[in-house]
Every structure is written in C-alpha cells, then in structure tokens.
TORRO-168294 format. One line per field, with one value per residue (C-alpha): residue number from 1; residue in one letter; x negated, y negated, z. Coordinates in steps of 0.2 Angstrom, whole numbers, m for minus. Example, Ala and Ser with C-alpha at 12.3 -4.5 7.8 and 13.67 -1.06 7.14 Angstrom:
2
pado: 1	2
marro: A	S
X: m62	m68
Y: 22	5
Z: 39	36
***
This chain:
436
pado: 1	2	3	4	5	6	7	8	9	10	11	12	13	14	15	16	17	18	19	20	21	22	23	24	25	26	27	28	29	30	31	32	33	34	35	36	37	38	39	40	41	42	43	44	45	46	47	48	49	50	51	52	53	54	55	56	57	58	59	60	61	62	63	64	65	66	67	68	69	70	71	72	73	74	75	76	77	78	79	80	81	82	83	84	85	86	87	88	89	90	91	92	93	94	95	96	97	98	99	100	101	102	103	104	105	106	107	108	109	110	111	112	113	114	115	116	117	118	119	120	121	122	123	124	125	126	127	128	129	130	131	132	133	134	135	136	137	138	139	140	141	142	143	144	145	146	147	148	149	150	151	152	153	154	155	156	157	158	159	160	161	162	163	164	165	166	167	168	169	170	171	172	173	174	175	176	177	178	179	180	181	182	183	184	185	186	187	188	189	190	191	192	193	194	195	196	197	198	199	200	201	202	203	204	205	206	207	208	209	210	211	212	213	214	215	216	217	218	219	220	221	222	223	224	225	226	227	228	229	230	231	232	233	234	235	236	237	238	239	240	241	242	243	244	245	246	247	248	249	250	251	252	253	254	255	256	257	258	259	260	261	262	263	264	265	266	267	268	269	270	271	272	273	274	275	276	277	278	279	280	281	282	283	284	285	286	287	288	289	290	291	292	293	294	295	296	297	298	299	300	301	302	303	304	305	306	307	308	309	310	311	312	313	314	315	316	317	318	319	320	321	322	323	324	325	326	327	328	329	330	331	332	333	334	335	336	337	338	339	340	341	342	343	344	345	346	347	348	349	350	351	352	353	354	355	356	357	358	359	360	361	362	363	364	365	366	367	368	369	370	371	372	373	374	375	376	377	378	379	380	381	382	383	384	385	386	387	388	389	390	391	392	393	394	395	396	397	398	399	400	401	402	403	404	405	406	407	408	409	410	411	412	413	414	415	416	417	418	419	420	421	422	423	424	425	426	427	428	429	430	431	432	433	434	435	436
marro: X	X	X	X	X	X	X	X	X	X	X	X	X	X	X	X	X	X	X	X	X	X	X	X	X	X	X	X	X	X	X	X	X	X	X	X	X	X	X	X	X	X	X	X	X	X	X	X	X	X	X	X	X	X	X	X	X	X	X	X	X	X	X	X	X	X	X	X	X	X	X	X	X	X	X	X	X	X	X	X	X	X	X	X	X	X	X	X	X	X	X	X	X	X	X	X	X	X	X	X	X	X	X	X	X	X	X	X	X	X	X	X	X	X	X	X	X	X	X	X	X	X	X	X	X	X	X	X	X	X	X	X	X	X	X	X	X	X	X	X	X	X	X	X	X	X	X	X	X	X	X	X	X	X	X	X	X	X	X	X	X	X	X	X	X	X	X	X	X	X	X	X	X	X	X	X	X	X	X	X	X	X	X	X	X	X	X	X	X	X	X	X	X	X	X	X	X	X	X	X	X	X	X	X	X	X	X	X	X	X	X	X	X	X	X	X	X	X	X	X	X	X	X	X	X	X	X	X	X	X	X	X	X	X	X	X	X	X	X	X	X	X	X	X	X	X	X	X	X	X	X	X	X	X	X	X	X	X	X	X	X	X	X	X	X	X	X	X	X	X	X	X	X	X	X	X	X	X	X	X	X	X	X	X	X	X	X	X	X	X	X	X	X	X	X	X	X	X	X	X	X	X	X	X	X	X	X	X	X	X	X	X	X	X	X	X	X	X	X	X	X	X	X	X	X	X	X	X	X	X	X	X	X	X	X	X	X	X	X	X	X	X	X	X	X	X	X	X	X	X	X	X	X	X	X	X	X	X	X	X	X	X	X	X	X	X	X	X	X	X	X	X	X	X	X	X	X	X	X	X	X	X	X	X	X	X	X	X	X	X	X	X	X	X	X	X	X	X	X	X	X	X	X	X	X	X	X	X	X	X	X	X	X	X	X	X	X	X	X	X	X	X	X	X	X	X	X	X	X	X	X	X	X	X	X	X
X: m154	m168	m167	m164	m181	m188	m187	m198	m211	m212	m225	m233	m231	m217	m209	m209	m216	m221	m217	m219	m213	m205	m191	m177	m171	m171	m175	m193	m194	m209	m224	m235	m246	m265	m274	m291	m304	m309	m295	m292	m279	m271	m267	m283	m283	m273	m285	m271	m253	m240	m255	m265	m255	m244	m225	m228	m231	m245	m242	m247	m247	m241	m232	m224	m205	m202	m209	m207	m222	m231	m235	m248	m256	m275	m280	m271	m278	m271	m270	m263	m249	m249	m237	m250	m251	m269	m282	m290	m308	m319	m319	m313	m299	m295	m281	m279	m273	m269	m278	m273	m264	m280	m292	m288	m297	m301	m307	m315	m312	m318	m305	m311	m311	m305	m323	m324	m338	m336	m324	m325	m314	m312	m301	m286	m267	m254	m241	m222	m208	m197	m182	m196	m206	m197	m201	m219	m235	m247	m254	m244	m254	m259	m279	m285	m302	m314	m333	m343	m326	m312	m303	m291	m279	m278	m260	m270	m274	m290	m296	m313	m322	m332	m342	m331	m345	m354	m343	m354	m343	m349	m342	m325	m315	m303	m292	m283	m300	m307	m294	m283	m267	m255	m254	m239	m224	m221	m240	m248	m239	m245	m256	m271	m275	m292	m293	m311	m322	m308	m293	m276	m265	m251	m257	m250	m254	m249	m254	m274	m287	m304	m320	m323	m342	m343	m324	m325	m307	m306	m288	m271	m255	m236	m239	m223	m215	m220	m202	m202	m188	m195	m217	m228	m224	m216	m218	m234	m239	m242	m252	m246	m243	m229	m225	m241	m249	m260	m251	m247	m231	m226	m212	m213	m197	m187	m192	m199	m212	m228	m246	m258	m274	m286	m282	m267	m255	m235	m230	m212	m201	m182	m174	m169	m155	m159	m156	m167	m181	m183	m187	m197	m199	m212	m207	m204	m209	m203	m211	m204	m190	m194	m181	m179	m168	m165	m163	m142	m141	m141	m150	m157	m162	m173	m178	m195	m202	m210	m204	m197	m204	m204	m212	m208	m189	m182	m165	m154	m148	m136	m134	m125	m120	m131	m141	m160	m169	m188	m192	m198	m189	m194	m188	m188	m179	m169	m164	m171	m170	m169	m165	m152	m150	m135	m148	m142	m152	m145	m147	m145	m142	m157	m146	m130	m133	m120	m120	m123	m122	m126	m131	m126	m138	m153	m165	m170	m183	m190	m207	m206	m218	m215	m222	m210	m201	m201	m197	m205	m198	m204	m191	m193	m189	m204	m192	m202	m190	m197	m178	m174	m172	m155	m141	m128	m131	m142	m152	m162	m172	m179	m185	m200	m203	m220	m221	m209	m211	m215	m216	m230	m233	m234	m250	m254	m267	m271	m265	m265	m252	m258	m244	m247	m236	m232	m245	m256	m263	m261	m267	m259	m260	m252	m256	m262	m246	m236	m225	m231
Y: m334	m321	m320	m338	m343	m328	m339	m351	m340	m325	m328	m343	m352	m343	m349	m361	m362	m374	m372	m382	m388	m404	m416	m408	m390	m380	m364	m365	m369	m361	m364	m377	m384	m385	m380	m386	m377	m368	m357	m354	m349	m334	m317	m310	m321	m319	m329	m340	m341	m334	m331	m341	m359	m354	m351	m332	m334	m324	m328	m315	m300	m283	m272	m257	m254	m242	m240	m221	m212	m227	m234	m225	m227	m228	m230	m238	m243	m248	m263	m273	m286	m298	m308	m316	m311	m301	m312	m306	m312	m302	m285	m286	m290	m298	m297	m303	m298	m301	m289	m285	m302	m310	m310	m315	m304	m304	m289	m288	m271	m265	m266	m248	m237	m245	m245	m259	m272	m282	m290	m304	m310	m322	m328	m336	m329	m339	m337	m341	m346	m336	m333	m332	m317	m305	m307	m308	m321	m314	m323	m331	m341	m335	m338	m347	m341	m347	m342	m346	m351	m339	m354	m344	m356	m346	m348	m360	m374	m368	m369	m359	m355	m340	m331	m320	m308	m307	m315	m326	m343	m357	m369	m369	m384	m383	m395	m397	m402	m412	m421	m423	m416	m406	m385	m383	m375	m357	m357	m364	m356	m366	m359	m369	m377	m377	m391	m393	m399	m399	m391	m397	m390	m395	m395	m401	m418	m417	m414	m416	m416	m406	m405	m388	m390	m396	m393	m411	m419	m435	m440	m435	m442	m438	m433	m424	m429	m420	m411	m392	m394	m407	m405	m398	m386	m369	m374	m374	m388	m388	m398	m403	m417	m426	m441	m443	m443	m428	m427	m415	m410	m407	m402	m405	m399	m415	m422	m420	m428	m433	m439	m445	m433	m447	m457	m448	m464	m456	m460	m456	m445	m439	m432	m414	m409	m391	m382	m388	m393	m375	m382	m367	m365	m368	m383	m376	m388	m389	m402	m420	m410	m402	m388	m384	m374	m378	m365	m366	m384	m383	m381	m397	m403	m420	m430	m439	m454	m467	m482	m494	m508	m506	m489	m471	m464	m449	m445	m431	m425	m410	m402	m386	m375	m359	m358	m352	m344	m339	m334	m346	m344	m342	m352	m343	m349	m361	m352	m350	m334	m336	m325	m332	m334	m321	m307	m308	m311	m326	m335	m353	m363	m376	m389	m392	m378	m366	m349	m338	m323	m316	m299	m287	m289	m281	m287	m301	m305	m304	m309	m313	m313	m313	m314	m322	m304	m298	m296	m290	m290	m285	m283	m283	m265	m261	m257	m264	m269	m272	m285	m290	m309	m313	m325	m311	m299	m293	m282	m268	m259	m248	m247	m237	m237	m245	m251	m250	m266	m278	m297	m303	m308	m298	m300	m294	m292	m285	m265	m269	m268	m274	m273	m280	m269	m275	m262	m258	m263	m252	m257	m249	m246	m245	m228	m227	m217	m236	m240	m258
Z: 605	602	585	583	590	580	566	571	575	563	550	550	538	535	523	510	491	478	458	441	427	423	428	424	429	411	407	408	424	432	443	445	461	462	477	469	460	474	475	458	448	439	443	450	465	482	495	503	508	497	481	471	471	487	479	478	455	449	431	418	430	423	434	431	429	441	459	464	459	451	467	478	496	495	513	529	545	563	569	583	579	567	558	546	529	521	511	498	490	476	484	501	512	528	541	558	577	594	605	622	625	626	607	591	579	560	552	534	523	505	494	485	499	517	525	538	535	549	562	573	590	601	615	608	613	619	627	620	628	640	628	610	619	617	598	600	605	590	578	561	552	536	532	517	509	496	492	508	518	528	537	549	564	580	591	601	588	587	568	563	548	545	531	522	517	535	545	553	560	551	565	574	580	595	590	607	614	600	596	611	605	612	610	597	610	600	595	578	563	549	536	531	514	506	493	486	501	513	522	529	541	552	571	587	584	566	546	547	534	540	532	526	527	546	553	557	558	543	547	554	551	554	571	581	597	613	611	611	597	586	589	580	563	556	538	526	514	496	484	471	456	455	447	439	459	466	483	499	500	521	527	546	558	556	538	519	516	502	508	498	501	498	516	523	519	519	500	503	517	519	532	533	545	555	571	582	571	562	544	541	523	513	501	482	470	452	442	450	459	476	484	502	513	533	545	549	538	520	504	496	477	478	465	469	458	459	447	459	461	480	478	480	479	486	479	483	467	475	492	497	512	508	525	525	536	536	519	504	489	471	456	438	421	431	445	462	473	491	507	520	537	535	529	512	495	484	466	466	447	449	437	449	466	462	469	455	467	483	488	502	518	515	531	544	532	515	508	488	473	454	437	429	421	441	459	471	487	505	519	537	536	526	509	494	479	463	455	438	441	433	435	432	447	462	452	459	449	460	480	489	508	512	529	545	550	539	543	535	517	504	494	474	464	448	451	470	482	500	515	534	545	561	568	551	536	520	502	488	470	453	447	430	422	425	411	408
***
C-alpha cells in the first residue's frame, strides 16, 4: 500500500512527456512541443521539467560512448529532501527542500564552481496522509525558469516567483486563499508551465493559467472532485500543436484532455482508466497522436483531430496491458521506452503497441533523457545508464553510480550532468577525453 501511494507522490510531475512529429508513427518519429519562446529550445537549455520542451529530448547533444572515466563529479552539496528535479538558467542552478518539516527552500548555485549565490525559504510543508508518509511530505514539483522568472509550486498550493539572479520574490500567490480551492490531499506535484507571459499548473481547484508578471490567476478550468482519490493532479501538462491548433495537453487523474490556452475552453477529453486516479505520467506527444500509460491500467495510443463537423475526435487507435508507473517515457524512430510498474524497462512499437521487449527489473524508478542516438537513465538507486535505444534488445552500454537515492529528474546540459539526490545535489561533467 506504501509503495502504491508512493507513486502519487514521488516527483512531481513525475511523470509524463510530450514528442513530435507527424500523424502516423514512422521512423522519424521524434519530438516536437513548444513551451513559448521564453523557454527556448535546443540542447543548451534545461530550465523546466523534463528539459527544454518537457519530454526529456535534447536534440543535437553529443554525449560520450562510455560512462566510466568520462563522467566526473565536480562539486556536491547537501541538502534536505527533495523529490523535485534541478533547473538550470545561464550559469547557475536551482534546487529545492523541505527543511525541518516546516520551510520550503530554494537555493541558487554557480554552475563553474558550486558557490552559493543565494537561497530563499518560506513556510510551506504539508503533511501527507497516514499510509503515504512513510514515503516522504517534501516537496515534488519541479520549477520552471526563464530570464527574470523562477516560478517554483510549494506542497501547499502556494505558487511564487522570484528573481533567478538575486532571488528576490517578485510576488507569490496562495492559491488556497486567493482562490478558494482546496489543498491537493498528497500535496501539489504538478510542475509549472511558462508560456510567454504566462504559466499553467494543475492545483487543487484545477489546470489554471497565471500571469507571469503579477501571479494574478486569468482562468481555471477542469476542476477535480473534493475525493482524495480523484482531486487534484500527479501528471504535468505539455504545450503543444496538434491538428493545426496550439493547445495544452492535461492529463488530470481520471481523464486526457486538450485546452485551448487562449480562454481555458476543453477542446476534447477521454477517459483513462487507473488505480485510484494515479494517472501520473506526463502526456508524450507525437505529432496528432498522444501516448499515455495508467498506473495498474494500460497503455494507450490516441489519435486526436479535428475534422468532424461536430468538432474535436479522440480515437483510440490501440491499447495494451503494459502497466506504468511514475516515469515518463520517451519515443524514438518509432518506438517509445517506458519503465513499468513491475520495475522493468520496456520498448513499445508506436505502429500497432507490441512488446518489442522487456528488461530485467532495474529499480522503482527511472528518470529518462535522449538525444535521439541515446539513453540516459537515472534509477532510484542512483545507477546512471547511458542505452543504445533499439528494437532488438535491452541494451546497456555502460553504467556509473552517481547518486543513492535518486528520485528526481535528471537534468543535461551541454557537458553537464546534474543529479538531485534524495539528500544532495551533485553536478557533473563530461571530461574532455569523451569519445563523441
């Protein structure tokens, strides 16, 4: 039961991903939402969850083929828990705590050297229910930043923006208060979304659009039940195109859906079958296709158009038995890679949903991020594997230990490797000998 709930509250947005290309499921098949110009694209930005378009793709990133000796520690610091991932913007980056069982804290470090610039706290824990706590009450969300904005959502629904140079709050807004909605019953877990001027996240009283300048609240939509199975969020959203439209894609814990970001009107939704509402992953979208993987349900392909003349279609075009869990999946030449509830690592033909194979278990949990020729994976248990991505086989090329416990989000930049330990944050780096 433990472990179970665990689910719901490791990592924020833990877990689920957006990716590109067309219609159909060919080859080609690769990545393609936009988070607005303010984030930015490419593979020297990592300032959001899961990188720069939030389905763990850093496109045209070179990493070497080997990890052991290639891959050195540069500076580590402790920390108290965390289950959010590290942000990165120009030369520094940021992670976040629960301290004491009372502050939330987030802390700014130079990227070249580990020197703190500044930190900033306020009162924020929560506490989880009985049968979750044994699995922690720190924070999961994962911050988004852009120049002038670190946009960071405390346990308690309470959303605040601060300079990421000084780290001076530009305003904060509780949203519990503001807003009259309800605290989310294992703590928030969404990570925000800048687009431009604004930012979305999933909260208590549902998926809200914010005004980055002022925090002010523009318009909510797809408000939950006051059920603790079925209320608030565990997933993500993602922005993305599809069909020709600009649109949100939300996965709340009882359906699929697409918002319009101009008003907040629900273009199309579907159900999505899961235990007790934990639809946790972050939705991975490939062109007009979106794929989704329910905690204990099934694994899901759905086409969306809009051509009817009734409107918007969701069609399921193939659904399976493999079972996800908490981490967001990747999709590459046609083929998405995806860790499962049963610990195990699988590869899923995009076309038709056949297993192509599945791996031994190799951990509770596992963080993903490509770049298109590779893997990288981060376990729970702090093992970094750099994988061939291929149909054949579970291929491991090679394996370095760089963390104990690792539930957060990896993040990579350029030659940087950054790992949020349960209890540390350690940056590493390519060494200059890589083969790449």
């Amino acid at each position: 039961m433990n472990r179970i709930i665990h689910a719901a509250l490791v990592l924020g947005a833990v877990l689920f991903a957006s990716m590109r290309d067309a219609g159909s499921a060919s080859a080609a098949d690769s990545a393609v939402t936009t988070t607005g110009d303010q984030t930015g694209s490419g593979a020297s930005v990592w300032n959001q969850w899961r990188g720069p378009d939030r389905d763990g793709r850093i496109p045209g990133s070179s990493w070497p083929d080997k990890l052991d000796g290639r891959l050195q520690l540069q500076w580590s610091k402790d920390h108290s828990p965390s289950y959010s991932g590290p942000v990165l913007l120009d030369d520094l980056v940021f992670t976040t705590e629960t301290i004491d069982r009372k502050y939330e804290q987030v802390t700014a470090y130079r990227l070249s050297d580990g020197q703190m610039v500044w930190n900033r706290r306020w009162e924020g824990h929560m506490a989880v229910p009985f049968f979750a706590a044994k699995n922690g009450d720190w924070i999961r969300s994962t911050p988004a930043c852009v120049p002038g904005h670190l946009v960071i959502l405390g346990m308690r629904d309470v959303l605040v923006s601060l300079d990421p140079q000084t780290g001076q709050e530009n305003w904060r807004n509780d949203l519990p208060a503001s807003e009259g909605t309800p605290l989310q019953p294992f703590g928030a877990v969404c990570s925000p979304l800048i687009d431009g001027d604004v930012v979305y996240v999933q909260s208590g009283g549902g998926l809200i659009e914010v005004d980055l300048a002022t925090g002010r609240v523009l318009w909510t939509v797809l408000g939950g039940s006051s059920d603790m199975m079925s209320s608030g969020a565990f997933s993500s959203p993602v922005m993305a195109v599809i069909a020709g439209k600009k649109q949100l894609v939300v996965q709340t814990r009882l359906e699929l859906c697409g918002v319009d970001p101009d008003d907040g009107t629900v273009l199309w939704k579907t159900p999505v079958e899961a235990f007790r509402g934990m639809n946790i992953l972050t939705p991975l979208v490939i062109g007009d296709r979106i794929f989704t993987a329910a905690h204990s349900g099934r694994s899901h392909l759905f086409q969306i158009a809009n051509d009817d003349p009734d409107g918007w279609t969701v069609n399921e075009v193939w659904s399976q038995k493999t079972q996800g869990y908490m981490s967001s999946p990747v999709v590459i030449d046609g083929n998405v890679y995806l860790h499962l509830k049963n610990q195990r690592f699988t590869c899923l033909d995009l076309q038709d949903g056949s297993i192509r194979w599945t791996s031994r278990p190799i951990g509770d949990y596992c963080s993903l991020v490509h770049n298109d020729r590779q893997i990288l994976s981060l376990a729970n248990d702090g093992v970094l594997r750099l994988i061939e991505p291929t149909s054949d086989e579970f291929r491991v090329v090679d394996t370095a230990q760089v963390a104990t416990d690792a539930w957060a989000h990896l993040a990579v930049r350029d030659d940087l490797v950054v790992v949020r330990d349960l209890k540390s944050l350690r940056l590493y780096r390519w060494t200059d000998s890589a083969n790449r």
